[in-house]
N, C-alpha and C positions, 0 to 999 in steps of 0.2 A: 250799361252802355251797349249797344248793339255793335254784330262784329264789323258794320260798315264803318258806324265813326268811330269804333277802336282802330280800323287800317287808316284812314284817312285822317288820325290823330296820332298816328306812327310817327318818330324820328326821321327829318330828311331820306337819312339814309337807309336807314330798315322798311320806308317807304319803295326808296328806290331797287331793296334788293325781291321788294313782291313783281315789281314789274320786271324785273328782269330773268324771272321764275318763269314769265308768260309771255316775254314780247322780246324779240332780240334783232332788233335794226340795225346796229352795229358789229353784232358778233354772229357767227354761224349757227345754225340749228343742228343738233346732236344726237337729237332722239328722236324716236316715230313718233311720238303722241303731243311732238308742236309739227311735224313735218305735214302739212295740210295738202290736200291736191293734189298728192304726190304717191299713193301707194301702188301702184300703178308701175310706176318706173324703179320703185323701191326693190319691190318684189323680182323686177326685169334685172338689173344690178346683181342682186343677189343669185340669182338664179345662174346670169350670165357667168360669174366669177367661181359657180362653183365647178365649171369645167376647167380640167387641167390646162396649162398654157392659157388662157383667156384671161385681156385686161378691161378695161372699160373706159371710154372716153365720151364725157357728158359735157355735151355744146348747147348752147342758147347765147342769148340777150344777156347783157350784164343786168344783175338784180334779180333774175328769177329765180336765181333759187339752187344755184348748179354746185355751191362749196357743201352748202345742206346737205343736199340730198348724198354727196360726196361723202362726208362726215358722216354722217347718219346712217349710212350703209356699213363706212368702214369699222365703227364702234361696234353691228350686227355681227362681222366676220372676223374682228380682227380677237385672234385669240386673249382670256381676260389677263392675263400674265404681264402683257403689255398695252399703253395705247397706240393708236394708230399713229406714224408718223405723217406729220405735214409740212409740204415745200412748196412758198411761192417763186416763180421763177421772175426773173426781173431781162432789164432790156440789155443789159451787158450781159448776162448769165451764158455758161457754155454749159458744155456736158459734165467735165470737171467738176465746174463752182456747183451743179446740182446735184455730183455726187458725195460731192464736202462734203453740202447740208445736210444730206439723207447720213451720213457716215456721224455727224456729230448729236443727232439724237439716236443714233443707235448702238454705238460704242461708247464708255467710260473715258473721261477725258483725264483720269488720274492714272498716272503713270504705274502704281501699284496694279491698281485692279488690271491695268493694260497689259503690264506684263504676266498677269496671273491666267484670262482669258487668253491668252496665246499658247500657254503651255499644253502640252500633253495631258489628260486624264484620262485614266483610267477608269474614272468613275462618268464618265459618256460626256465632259465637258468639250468645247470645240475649240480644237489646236488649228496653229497656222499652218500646220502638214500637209493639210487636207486640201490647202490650195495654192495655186498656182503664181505668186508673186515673186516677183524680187527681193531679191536680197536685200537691196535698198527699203524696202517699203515694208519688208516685215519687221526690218530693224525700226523703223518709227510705229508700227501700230504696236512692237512690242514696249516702246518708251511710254507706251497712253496718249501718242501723238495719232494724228492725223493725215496721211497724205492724199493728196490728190492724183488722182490716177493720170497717168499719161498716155492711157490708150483706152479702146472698148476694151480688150482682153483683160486691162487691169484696173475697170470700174465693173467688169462680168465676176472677176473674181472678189473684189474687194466687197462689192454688197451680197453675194454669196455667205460671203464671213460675216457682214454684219448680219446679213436677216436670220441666221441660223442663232447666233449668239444674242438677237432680238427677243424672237420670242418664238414659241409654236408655229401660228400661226399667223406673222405679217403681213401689215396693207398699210401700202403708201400713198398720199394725195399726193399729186403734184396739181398743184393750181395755180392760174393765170397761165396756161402754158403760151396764149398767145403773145405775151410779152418777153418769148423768149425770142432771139434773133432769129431768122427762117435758116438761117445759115447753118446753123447747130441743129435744124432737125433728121439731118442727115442721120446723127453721130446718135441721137436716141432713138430713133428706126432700130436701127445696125444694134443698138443695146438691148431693146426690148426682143428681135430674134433672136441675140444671143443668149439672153436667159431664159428666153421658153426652151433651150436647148437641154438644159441643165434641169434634170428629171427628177431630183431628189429636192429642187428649191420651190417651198409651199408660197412664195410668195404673189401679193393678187396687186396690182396697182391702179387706181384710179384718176382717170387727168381729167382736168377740167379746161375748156376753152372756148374760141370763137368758129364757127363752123370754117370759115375761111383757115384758121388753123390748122384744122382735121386735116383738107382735102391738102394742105399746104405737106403736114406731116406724111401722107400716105403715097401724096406722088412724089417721095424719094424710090421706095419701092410699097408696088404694089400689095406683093405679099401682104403687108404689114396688116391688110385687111384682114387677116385671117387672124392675128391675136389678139383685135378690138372688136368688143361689142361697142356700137355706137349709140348714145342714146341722145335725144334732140328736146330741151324743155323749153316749152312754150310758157309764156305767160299764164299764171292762175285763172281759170274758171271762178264766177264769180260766186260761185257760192263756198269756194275752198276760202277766197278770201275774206265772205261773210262768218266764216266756222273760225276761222282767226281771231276775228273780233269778237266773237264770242266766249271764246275761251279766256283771253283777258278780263272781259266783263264780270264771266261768272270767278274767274280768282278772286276778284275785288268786292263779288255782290253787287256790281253797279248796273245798271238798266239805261239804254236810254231808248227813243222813238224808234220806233222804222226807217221816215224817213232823214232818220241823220245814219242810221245805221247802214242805208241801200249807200247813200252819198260818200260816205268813207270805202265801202266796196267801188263806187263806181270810179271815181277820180282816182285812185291807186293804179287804175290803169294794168289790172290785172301782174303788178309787180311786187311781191312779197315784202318787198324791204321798205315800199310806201305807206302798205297797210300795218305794217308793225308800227311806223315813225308816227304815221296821223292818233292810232289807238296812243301811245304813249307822250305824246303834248298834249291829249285831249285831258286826258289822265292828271296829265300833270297840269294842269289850268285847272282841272274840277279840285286836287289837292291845294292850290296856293289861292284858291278862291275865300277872300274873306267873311264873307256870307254863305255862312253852313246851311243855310235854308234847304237847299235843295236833298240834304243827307236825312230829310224829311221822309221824299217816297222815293231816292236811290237813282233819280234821273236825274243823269245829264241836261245840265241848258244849253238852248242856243247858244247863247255867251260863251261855252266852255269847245263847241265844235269851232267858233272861229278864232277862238282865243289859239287853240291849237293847232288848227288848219297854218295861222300867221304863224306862229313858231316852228310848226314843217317847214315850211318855205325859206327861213332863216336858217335852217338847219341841215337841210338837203346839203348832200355832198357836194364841197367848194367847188370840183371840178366842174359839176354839171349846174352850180347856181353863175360860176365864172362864163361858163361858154353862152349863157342863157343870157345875161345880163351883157356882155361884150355886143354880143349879137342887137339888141334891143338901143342900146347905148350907141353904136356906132352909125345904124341906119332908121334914127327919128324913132317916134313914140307909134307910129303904126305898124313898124316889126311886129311888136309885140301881139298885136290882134292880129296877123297874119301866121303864126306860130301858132295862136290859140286855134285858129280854121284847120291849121294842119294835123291838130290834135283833136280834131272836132268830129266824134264816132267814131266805132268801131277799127275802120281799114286805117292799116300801117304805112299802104301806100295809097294817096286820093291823088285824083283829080286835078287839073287846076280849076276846072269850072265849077267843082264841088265845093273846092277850095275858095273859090269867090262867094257861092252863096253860103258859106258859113260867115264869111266875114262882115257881107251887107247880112245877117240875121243880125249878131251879135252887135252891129254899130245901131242898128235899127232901136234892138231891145235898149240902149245906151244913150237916147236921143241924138245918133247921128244920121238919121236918115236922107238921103241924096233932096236936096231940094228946099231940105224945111231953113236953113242956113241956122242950123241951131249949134253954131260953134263955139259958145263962149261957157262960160262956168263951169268946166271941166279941163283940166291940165293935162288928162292920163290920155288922150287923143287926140289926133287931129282930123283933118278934112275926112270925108270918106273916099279911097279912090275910085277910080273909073277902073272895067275890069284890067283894061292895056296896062293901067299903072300899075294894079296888082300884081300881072304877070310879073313884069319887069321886076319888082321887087322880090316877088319869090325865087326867080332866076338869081339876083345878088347874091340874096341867102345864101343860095348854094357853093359860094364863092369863098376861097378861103381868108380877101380879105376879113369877113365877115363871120369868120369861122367855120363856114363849110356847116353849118344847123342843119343845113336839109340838105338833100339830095336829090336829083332829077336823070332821066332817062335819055333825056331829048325830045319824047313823044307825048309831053304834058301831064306827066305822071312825077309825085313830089313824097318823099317819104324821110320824117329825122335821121338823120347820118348815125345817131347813139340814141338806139331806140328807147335809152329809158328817161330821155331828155323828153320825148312825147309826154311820158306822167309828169315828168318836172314842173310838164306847161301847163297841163291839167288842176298839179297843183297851185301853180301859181294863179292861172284860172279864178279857179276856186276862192283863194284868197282876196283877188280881189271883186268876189263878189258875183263872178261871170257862168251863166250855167253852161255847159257842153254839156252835147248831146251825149247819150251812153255809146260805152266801148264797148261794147259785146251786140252782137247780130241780131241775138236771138232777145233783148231786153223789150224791145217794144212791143212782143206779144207776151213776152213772161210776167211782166210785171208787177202784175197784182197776184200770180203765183207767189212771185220773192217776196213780197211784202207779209205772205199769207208765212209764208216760211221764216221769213225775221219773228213774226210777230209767236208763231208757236214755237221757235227756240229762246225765246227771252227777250228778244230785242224790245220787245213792249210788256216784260216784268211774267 
């Protein structure tokens, strides 16, 4: 038996652990050699953090890619003694409840070991002498307890204590920062100065956020810019997210066309966590497919790109399928091709005239064209409107009856409110059948470049 139908004659599960060896849509990337598109800013990260007092703060787009490259950096630097520690911040979260977290993966929670790390050695281990607490609170870290600090001087001191009895070399994620209250960004300003102050702690920290957060964080005080390198991730280039799908393929030894391979890069919508999801339903539609035929010459069928595409779509994160479908559901079955026009090329933000002729394309290609009165045998549509009505509709959209889906200027410019709800549309798009134009500027001259470049990395065996 060859090692194609020996993998795809794998156990459920021993199936699922090859994919998850090469494709990770749900969990973070960890290592450089799945980190695609990204070395670049790898390198930046690293570099940045290896000045004293300097931390890093990585903004983008939810979905691009911003906990990865986080992770992926901090496993580079974080001495091997220990792993990196990581903390999401939540919407009640203060300064405190972030130093909990950080204090309970970095301290012993058994009262033995607690009280042992706290003593004295002689042989270079790290006593609570050396800093500056209360008496209160050295008496609970000596119990194996944990307390919560009740100032900056006593979360400056207390992760002092932990990151030394950490490890060598510590690096802490903190991610989602922007779900932290703005109100509390004060109080991690004021923290992050006060430990660049502290000359003998090797520690590096890296946050992840919304750019709105950054500049939310910085104008507490200025300064602050002087301990952040800022780095800003845009959405994948589409050949990073071709090199993705490749690497899957070649794990598995599967093959499929060009043009299902350009199609998975395009409608991913340059979002990492799209192109993982679509490679791994496709996957798994070519595994639960009862007709082995195709394990013949190692290509995927059409059958198996939409079998998958429909299971992305069922599967996409609730939030972004809930805001999607609320949207569509609330204001009639032409939402829905009005979303698709917004998602339609490249620009983030179009148009509304833009925005109309995608819409009269895509009803046109649909037999809904203005005039022919061809309304019946089809449910997923209705009337096509006149541009006035379009307008009017896209302006709702924006409305938070409707959930606020897009967003507007005042000056006829329309752009999704959560920019990864654009791919969502694309995917959804796609599912049902509908093509959009490509996302990237540069596709309608490259074209048969990419194709020339699928086809000589394997895309065509």
């Amino acid at each position: 038996m060859s090692a194609l139908k020996e993998t795809f004659a794998l156990p459920l599960e021993e199936f699922g652990e090859r994919l998850n060896a090469v494709l990770s849509p749900a969990h973070a990337i960890k290592s450089p050699e799945f980190l695609q598109g990204r070395s670049t800013q790898l390198t930046e990260v690293r570099q940045s953090l290896a000045m004293k007092g300097r931390h890093v703060f990585i903004h983008g787009f939810r979905g691009v890619g911003k906990t990865s490259l986080a992770y992926t950096a901090a496993n580079l630097i974080q001495s091997p003694d220990k792993p990196p520690i990581y903390v999401q911040c939540s919407p009640d979260g203060t300064l405190a409840s972030l130093v909990y977290d950080i204090l309970k993966q970095a301290l012993p929670s058994d009262p033995l070991q607690g009280k042992t790390v706290t003593e004295t050695s002689k042989s270079g281990g790290v006593g609570l002498w050396k800093f500056n607490l209360s008496a209160g609170m050295r008496s609970t870290v000596e119990q194996g307890k944990l307390p919560k600090p009740e100032s900056i001087n006593d979360a400056v001191e207390l992760l002092c204590f932990a990151m030394e009895r950490h490890s060598k070399r510590p690096v802490i994620i903190i991610d989602e920062f922007d779900h932290m209250p703005k109100s509390e960004h004060i109080h991690v300003d004021l923290l992050i100065k006060k430990l660049a102050e502290v000359d003998s702690l090797p520690l590096k920290i890296i946050m992840c956020g919304i750019g709105e957060t950054l500049e939310s964080l910085f104008a507490a005080h200025m300064s602050t810019y002087r301990y952040f390198h800022t780095i800003k991730l845009d959405r994948l280039d589409l050949s990073s997210c071709g090199l993705i799908v490749l690497k899957a393929l070649d794990a598995l030894d599967v093959k499929i066309d060009p043009t299902t391979g350009w199609r998975i890069t395009r409608i991913s919508d340059g979002f990492p966590h799209f192109v993982h999801l679509l490679c791994e339903k496709i996957l798994w539609a070519m595994y639960n497919d009862p007709d082995k035929e195709w394990l013949e010459d190692g290509f995927a069928k059409l059958e198996h790109y939409r079998a998958g595409t429909a299971l992305a779509v069922q599967s996409a994160s609730e939030e972004l399928r809930k805001g999607y479908d609320d949207a569509v559901r609330k204001y009639s079955k032409n939402a829905e091709v009005i979303l698709w026009a917004a998602a339609d090329g490249h620009e983030l933000r179009r148009k509304s005239g833009d925005m109309y002729d995608s819409y009269r394309r895509i009803m046109q290609a649909n037999g809904r064209e203005p005039g022919t009165g061809n309304l019946s045998a089809s449910d997923w549509r209705c009337r096509t409107l006149t541009e006035a009505q379009f307008r009017a509709r896209v302006y709702n959209l924006c409305k938070d009856k409707y959930g606020h889906i897009l967003s507007g200027n005042g000056r006829g410019w329309y752009e999704y409110t959560e920019k990864m709800m654009r791919g969502y549309a694309r995917l959804k798009a796609e599912a049902e059948g509908i093509e959009l134009y490509p996302d990237h500027p540069l596709i309608p001259k490259r074209v048969n470049a990419l194709v020339e470049y699928m086809e000589r990395e394997r895309f065509a065996g």
